[in-house]
C-alpha positions in Angstrom: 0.0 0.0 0.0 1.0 3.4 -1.1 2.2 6.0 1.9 -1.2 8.0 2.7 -0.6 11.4 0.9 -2.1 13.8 3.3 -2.1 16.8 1.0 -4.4 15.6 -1.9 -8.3 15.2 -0.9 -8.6 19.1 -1.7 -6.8 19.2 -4.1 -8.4 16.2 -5.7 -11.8 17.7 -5.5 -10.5 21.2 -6.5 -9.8 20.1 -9.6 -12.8 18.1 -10.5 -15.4 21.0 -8.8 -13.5 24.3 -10.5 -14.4 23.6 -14.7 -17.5 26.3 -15.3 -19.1 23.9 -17.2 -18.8 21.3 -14.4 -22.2 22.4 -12.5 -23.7 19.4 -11.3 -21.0 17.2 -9.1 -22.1 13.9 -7.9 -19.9 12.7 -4.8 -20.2 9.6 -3.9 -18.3 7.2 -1.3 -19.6 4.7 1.2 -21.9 5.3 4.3 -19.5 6.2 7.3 -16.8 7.7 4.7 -17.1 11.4 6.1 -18.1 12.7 3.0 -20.0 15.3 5.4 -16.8 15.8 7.0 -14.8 16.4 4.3 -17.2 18.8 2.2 -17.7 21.1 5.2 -13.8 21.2 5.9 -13.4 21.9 2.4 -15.7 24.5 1.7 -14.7 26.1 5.1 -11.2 26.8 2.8 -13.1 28.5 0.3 -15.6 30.3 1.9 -14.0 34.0 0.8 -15.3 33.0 -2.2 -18.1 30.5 -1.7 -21.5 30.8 -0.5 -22.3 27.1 0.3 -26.7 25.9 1.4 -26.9 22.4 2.5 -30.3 20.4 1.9 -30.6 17.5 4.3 -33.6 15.6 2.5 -34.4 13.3 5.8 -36.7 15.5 7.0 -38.6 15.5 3.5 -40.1 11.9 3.8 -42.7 12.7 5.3 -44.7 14.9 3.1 -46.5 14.7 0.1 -44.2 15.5 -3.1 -45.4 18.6 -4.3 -45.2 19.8 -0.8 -41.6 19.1 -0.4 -40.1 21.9 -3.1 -42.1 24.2 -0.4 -39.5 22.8 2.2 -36.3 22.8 0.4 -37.3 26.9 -0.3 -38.0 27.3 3.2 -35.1 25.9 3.9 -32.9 28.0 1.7 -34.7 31.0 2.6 -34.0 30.6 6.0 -30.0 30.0 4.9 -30.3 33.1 3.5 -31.0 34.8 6.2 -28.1 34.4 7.6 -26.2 36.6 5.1 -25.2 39.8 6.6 -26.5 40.9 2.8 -29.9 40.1 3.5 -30.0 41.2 6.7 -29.0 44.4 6.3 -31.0 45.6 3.3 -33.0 48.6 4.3 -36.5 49.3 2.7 -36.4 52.7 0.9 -38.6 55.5 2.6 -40.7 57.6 1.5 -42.9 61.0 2.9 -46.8 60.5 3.2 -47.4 63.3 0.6 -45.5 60.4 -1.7 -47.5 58.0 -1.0 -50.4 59.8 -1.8 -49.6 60.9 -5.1 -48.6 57.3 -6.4 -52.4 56.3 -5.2 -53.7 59.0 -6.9 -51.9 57.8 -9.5 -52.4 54.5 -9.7 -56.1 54.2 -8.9 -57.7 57.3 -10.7 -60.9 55.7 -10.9 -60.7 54.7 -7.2 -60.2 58.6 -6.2 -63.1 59.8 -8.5 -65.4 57.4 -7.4 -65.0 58.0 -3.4 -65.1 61.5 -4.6 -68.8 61.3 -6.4 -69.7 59.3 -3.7 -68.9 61.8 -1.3 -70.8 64.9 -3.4 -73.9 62.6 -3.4 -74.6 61.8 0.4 -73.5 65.4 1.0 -75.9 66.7 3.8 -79.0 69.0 2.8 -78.8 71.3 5.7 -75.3 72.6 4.0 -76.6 72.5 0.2 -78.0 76.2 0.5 -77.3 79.2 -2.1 -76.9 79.1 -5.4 -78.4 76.7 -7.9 -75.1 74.9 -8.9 -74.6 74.6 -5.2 -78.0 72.9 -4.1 -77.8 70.6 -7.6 -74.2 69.0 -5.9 -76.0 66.1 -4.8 -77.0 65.0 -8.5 -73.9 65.7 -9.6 -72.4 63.5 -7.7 -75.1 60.7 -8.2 -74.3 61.3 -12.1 -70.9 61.0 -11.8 -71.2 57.9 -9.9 -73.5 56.4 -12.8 -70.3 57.4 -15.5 -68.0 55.5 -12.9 -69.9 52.4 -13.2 -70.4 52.7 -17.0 -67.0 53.1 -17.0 -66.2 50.2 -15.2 -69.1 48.1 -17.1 -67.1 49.1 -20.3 -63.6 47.7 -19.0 -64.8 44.7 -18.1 -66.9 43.8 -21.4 -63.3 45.1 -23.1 -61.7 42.8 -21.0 -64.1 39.8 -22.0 -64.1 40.6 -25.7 -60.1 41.0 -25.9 -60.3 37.2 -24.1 -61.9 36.1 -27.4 -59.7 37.8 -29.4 -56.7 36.8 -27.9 -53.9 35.6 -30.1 -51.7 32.1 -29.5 -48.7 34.3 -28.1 -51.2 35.9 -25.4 -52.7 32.5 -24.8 -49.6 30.5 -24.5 -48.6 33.8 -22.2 -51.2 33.3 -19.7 -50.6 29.5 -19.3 -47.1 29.7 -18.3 -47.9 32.7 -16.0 -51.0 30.5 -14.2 -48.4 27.1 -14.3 -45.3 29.1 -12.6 -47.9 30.1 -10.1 -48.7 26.6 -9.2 -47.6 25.1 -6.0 -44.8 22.1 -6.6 -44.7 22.4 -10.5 -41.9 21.3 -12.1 -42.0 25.1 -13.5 -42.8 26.8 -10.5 -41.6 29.8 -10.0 -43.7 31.7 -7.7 -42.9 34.9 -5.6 -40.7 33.0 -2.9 -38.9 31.5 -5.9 -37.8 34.5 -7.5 -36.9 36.5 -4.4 -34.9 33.1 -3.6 -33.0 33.6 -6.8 -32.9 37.6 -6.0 -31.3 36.9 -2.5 -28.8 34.7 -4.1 -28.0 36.9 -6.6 -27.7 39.8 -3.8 -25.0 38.0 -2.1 -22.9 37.0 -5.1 -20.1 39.2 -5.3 -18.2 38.8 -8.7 -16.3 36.2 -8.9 -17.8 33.9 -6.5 -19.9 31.4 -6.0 -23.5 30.1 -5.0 -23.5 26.1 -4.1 -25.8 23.4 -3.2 -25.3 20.6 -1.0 -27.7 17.6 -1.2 -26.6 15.4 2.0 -27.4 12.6 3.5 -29.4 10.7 0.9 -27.7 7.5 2.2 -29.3 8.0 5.5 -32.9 7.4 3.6 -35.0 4.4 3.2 -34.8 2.8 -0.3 -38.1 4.3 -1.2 -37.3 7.6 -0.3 -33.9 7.7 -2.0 -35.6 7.5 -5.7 -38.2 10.0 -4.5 -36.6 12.0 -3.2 -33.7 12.1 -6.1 -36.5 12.3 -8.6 -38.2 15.1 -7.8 -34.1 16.8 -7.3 -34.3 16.0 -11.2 -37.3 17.5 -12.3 -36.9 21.0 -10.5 -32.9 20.8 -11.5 -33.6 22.5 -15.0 -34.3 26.0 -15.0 -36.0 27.4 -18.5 -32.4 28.8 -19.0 -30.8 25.8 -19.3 -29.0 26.6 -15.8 -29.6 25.1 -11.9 -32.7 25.8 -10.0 -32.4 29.3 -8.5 -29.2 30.1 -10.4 -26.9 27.8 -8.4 -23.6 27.5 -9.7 -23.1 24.4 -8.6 -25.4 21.4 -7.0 -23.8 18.5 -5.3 -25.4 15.5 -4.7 -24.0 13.6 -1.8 -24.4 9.7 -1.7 -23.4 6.4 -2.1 -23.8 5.5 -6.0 -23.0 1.9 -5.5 -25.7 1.5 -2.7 -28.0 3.5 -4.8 -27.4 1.3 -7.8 -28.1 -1.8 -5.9 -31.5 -0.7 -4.9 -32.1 0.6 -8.5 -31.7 -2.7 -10.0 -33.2 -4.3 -7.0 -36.4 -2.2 -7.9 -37.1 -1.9 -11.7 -34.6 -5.2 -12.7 -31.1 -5.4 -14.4 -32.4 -4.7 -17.8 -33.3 -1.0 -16.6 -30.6 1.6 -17.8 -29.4 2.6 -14.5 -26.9 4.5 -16.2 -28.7 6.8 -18.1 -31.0 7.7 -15.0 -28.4 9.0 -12.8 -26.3 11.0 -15.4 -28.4 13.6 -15.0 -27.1 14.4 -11.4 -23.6 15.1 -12.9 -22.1 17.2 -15.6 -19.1 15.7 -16.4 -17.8 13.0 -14.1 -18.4 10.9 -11.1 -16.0 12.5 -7.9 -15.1 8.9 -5.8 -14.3 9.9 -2.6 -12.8 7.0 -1.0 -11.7 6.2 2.8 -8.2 6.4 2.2 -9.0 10.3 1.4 -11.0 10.6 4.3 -8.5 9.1 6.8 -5.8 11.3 5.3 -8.1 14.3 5.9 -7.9 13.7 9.2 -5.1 13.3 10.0 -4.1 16.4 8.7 -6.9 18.1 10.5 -6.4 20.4 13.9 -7.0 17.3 15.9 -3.7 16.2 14.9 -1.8 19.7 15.1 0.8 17.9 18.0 1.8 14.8 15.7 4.4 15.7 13.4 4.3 14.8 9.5 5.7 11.6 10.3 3.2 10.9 13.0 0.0 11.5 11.2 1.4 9.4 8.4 1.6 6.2 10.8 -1.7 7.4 12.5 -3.2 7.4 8.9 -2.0 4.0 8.0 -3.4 2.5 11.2 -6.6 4.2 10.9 -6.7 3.2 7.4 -6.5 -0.4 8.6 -9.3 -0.5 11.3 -11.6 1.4 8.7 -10.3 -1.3 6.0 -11.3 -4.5 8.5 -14.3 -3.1 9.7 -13.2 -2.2 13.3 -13.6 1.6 12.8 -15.9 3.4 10.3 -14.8 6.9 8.7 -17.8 8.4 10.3 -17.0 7.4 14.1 -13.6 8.3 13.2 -14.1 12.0 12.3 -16.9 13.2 14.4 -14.3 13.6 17.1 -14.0 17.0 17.6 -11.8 17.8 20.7 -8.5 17.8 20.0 -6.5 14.7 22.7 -4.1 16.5 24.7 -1.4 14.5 26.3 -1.1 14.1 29.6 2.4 15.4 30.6 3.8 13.1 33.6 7.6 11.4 34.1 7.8 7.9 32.7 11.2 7.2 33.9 14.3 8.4 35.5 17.9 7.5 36.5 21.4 7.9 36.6 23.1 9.7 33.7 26.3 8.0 34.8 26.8 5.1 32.1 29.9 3.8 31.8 30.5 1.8 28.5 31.6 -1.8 28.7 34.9 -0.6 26.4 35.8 2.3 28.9 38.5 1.3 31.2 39.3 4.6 33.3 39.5 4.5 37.5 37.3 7.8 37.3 35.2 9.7 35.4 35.4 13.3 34.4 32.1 14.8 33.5 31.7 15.5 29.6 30.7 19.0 28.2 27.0 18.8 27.6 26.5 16.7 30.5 26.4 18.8 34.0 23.5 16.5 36.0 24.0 12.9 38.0 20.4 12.2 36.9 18.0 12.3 34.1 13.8 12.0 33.8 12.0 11.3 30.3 8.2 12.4 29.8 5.5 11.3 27.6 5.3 14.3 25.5 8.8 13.2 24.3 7.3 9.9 22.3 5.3 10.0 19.1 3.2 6.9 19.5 2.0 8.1 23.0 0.4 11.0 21.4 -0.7 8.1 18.4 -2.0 6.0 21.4 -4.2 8.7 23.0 -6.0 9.3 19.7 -6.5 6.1 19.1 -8.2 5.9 22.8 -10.5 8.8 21.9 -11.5 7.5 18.5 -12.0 3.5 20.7 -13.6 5.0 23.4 -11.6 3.2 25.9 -8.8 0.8 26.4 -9.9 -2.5 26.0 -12.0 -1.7 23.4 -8.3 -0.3 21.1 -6.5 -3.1 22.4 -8.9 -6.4 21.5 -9.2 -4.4 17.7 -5.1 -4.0 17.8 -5.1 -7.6 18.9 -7.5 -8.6 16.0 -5.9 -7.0 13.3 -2.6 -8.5 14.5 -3.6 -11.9 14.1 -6.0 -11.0 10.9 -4.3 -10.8 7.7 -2.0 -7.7 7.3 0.8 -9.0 5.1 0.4 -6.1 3.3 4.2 -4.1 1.9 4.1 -0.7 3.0 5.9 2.3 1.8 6.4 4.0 5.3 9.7 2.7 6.7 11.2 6.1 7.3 8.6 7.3 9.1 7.8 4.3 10.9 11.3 3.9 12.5 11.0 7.8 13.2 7.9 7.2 15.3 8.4 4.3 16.7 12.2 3.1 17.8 12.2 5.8 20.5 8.7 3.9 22.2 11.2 0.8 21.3 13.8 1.9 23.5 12.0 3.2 26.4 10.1 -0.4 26.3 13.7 -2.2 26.4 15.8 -0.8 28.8 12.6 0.2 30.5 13.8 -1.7 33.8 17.7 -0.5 33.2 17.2 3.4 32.6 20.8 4.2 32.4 20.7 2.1 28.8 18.5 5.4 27.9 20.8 7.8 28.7 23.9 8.7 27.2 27.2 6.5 27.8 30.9 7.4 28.4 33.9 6.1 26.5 37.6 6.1 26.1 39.7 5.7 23.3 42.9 3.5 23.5 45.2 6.3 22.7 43.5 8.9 25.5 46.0 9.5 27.8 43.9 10.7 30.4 41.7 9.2 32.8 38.3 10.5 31.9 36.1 9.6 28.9 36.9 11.5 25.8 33.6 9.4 23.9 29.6 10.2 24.4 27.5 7.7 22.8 23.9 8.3 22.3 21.4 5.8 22.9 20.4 3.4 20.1 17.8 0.2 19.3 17.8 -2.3 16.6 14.1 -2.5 15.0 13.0 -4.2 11.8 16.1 -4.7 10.9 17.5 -1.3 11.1 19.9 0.1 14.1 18.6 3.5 15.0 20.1 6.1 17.0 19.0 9.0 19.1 19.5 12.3 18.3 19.7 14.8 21.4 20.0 18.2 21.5 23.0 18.4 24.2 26.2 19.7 24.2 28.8 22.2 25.2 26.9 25.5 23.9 23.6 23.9 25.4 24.1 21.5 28.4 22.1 19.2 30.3 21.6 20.6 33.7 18.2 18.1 34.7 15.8 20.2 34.4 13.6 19.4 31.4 13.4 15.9 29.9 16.0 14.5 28.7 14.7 13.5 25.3 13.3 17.0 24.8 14.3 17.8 21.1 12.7 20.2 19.2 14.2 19.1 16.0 13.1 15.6 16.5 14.8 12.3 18.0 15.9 10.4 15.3 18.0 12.1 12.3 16.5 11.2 9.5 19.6 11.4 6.9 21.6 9.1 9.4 18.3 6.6 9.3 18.2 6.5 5.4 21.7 5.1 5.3 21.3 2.8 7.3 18.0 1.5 5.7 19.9 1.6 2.3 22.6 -1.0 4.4 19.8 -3.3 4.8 21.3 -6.8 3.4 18.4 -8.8 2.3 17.0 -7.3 -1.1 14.2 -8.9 -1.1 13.2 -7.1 2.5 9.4 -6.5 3.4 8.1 -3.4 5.8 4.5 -4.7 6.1 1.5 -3.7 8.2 1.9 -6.9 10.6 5.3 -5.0 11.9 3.3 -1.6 12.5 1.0 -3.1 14.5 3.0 -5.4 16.3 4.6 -2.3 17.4 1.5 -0.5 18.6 0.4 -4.2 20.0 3.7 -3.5 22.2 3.4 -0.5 23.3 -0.1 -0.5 24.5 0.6 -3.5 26.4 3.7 -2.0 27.8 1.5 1.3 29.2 -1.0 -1.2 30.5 1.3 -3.3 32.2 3.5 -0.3 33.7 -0.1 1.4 34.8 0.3 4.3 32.6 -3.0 3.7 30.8 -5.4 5.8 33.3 -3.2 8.6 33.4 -2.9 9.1 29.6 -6.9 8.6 29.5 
């Protein structure tokens, strides 16, 4: 198995989502993947650019289907809402004497009428004087006759243009009456266009509108094809473009799952093929767990491990989610970052005399200014590997019986992490050794036949031999920076192991025909969790 490449799931579906013409993306991977995961982490990357509405169709199944277009708007008007855009648009306003004059206006027959009516209930008592003055009354009733005649006249115009309307204004009036009907295929009613409005109100140039349709796979069978279909029929705007101008619509589901069902329902001789093209523009995006894992692993969740460390956590996780131990899902809804508990594994002399050193006493070497020396747990890689693995497992036993499993499962499998591993993992060797003889961690003293003084002229580093490969220790110590005993002693910014000294010696391994496999990574981490539980350091890291 290839080393997991913890840079490419964005940039992967970065290139398949950015073509123009590319407008209807159909992602698809298995249930428990974290496609969710991954689309919301991606999208949180672009969102200086990207205005992203998510559609979760479970809560759809329940209603009749031309009632459920009235949910998806309400849902997307309610997203909307949420755009300072939207929220901040003022209504523009006007004086009263304004408002006035556009009645007046706009209703001229309106005014005139209340205005006849007005001159014709006029009371008597004030109809005194001249004979234009007490003839008001009939004024007004006459005027009030025209009004009607008036009215009468519009309406028979109205009738007679009816019947002498032409195709255009026939054909007109239907489309206007369909895009008024409540879940039409063509409907395209008030909410609908000040959908489309509000979209278009927060689309600055250059960016982009995009629809999420999640969780289909969480749906019955019956609902999937449902639900899908009636996606289908509203997808198509008369403009050839995505409902409400959408740049892009993704579709979110498990194609093979939904092309089981399909051929369970309507039989293998049904073109399954040609039915769900219509979800995608150009090509199907296959999101598999390997990319989801990797995603992880380079999430904030795993901002202590190095690059080295969430390439061996990757390949683990891989494993469980490959075996059926772990799904993608349980693995990424873990949202609170492990922290390692900070606490002394184990400490001793720093005096270590090697077996080749034969002076009476020993002159302390520059670099070296302590009689003792401690090592924590925020010095080893696979501790902090362990305690995620705890989190994702719940709990101890529940890690160790699927480490256990996998171990004796099949896992013959070459990988292409050797480098990394023996960077991870032969410090956790070392401690696990010499655990019970602590000054074989430290540093040891040596002389050289031609010294002619007493004291040791030769500090060796500690070193293990693990598959197949002697690795050494790198520590930071030395005349310009000496170790005094106060920090831990395999504190090193820089890392343990040297990793240019490691590839020679893996390119010194004898046997060509040499295998790093998967058995030898988790016989490691089988190892070292049994080590923590045996030395009772498993309830303090939990």
């Amino acid at each position: 198995m290839k080393e997991i490449e913890i840079t490419r799931p964005f940039e992967a579906f970065a290139q398949h989502i950015s073509p123009e013409e590319n407008q209807r993306i159909l992602f698809s991977a298995p249930f428990g993947s974290g496609k969710t995961y991954f689309l919301r982490e991606y999208f949180k990357t672009v969102s200086e650019t990207t205005n992203t509405f998510w559609l979760s169709p479970v809560k759809y199944v329940v209603s009749q289907n031309e009632d459920i277009f009235e949910y998806i708007k309400y849902d997307l008007a309610h997203q909307l809402l949420q755009y300072n855009a939207i929220i901040q648009e003022l209504k523009a306003k006007i004086g009263e004497a304004q408002y006035a004059y556009q009645y007046v206006v706009n209703n001229p027959k309106d005014i005139f009428k209340l205005l006849f009516s007005a001159l014709e209930n006029a009371p008597t008592e004030l109809l005194v004087g001249d004979p234009i003055t007490k003839g008001i009354n009939k004024i007004g009733k006459m005027g009030n006759v025209l009004v009607d005649g008036l009215t009468k006249y519009q309406d028979y115009k109205k009738k007679l243009d009816s019947h002498l309307a032409t195709t255009n204004d026939v054909l007109d009036n239907y489309l206007k009456e369909t895009r008024d009907i409540k879940g039409s295929i063509f409907e395209d009613d008030l909410i609908s266009q000040m959908i489309r409005l509000g979209l278009d109100k927060i689309k600055k140039p250059g960016h982009e509108n995009v629809l999420i349709v999640d969780d289909l796979d969480r749906l019955d069978p019956e609902h999937i094809f449902r639900i899908l279909n009636i996606l289908s029929v509203h997808q198509d705007s008369p403009s050839g473009g995505n409902k409400f101008g959408f740049s892009k619509i993704i579709v979110v589901c498990d194609l093979k799952n939904i092309r089981n069902i399909y051929i369970h329902k309507y039989g293998g001789e049904v073109d399954f093929e040609g039915y769900i093209e219509k979800f995608y523009s150009t090509n199907i995006f296959d999101f598999s767990n390997e990319q989801a894992v990797a995603m992880y692993c380079r999430s904030d969740l795993t901002a202590d491990l190095s690059d080295d460390g969430r390439i061996i956590l990757g390949e683990y996780l891989h494993h469980f989610v490959k075996i059926g131990k772990r799904t993608v899902r349980s693995i990424v809804k873990h949202h609170l970052k492990p922290n390692v508990q900070k606490f002394i594994l184990v400490s001793g002399p720093l005096i270590n005399y090697g077996n080749d050193s034969k002076f009476e006493s020993q002159i302390n070497t520059d670099g070296f200014h302590s009689d003792a020396f401690y090592i924590e747990t925020s010095d080893f890689e696979l501790i902090k590997i362990i305690k995620i693995l705890l989190v994702i497992f719940g709990d101890y036993e529940s890690l160790y019986s699927a480490v256990k499993e996998a171990v004796r499962g099949p896992n013959d499998i070459p990988l292409d992490c050797l480098l990394p591993a023996l960077k991870v993992i032969a410090p956790m060797q070392l401690l696990m050794v010499n655990f019970d003889t602590p000054k074989n961690l430290a540093v040891s003293f040596h002389q050289n036949e031609e010294w002619p003084h007493k004291g040791a002229n030769v500090v060796r580093n500690p070193y293990i031999d693990i598959f197949g490969v002697r690795v050494g220790l790198q520590l930071k110590w030395d005349r310009a920076n000496p170790y005094i005993g106060q920090e831990s002693f395999y504190s090193n910014e820089a890392g343990l192991i040297s990793e240019e000294r490691v590839k020679q010696q893996i390119s010194r391994i004898p046997d060509p025909n040499y295998k790093f496999t998967m058995r030898d990574l988790l016989s490691a981490l089988d190892g070292a969790i049994a080590f923590l539980k045996i030395r009772n350091f498993v309830d303090r890291l939990a």
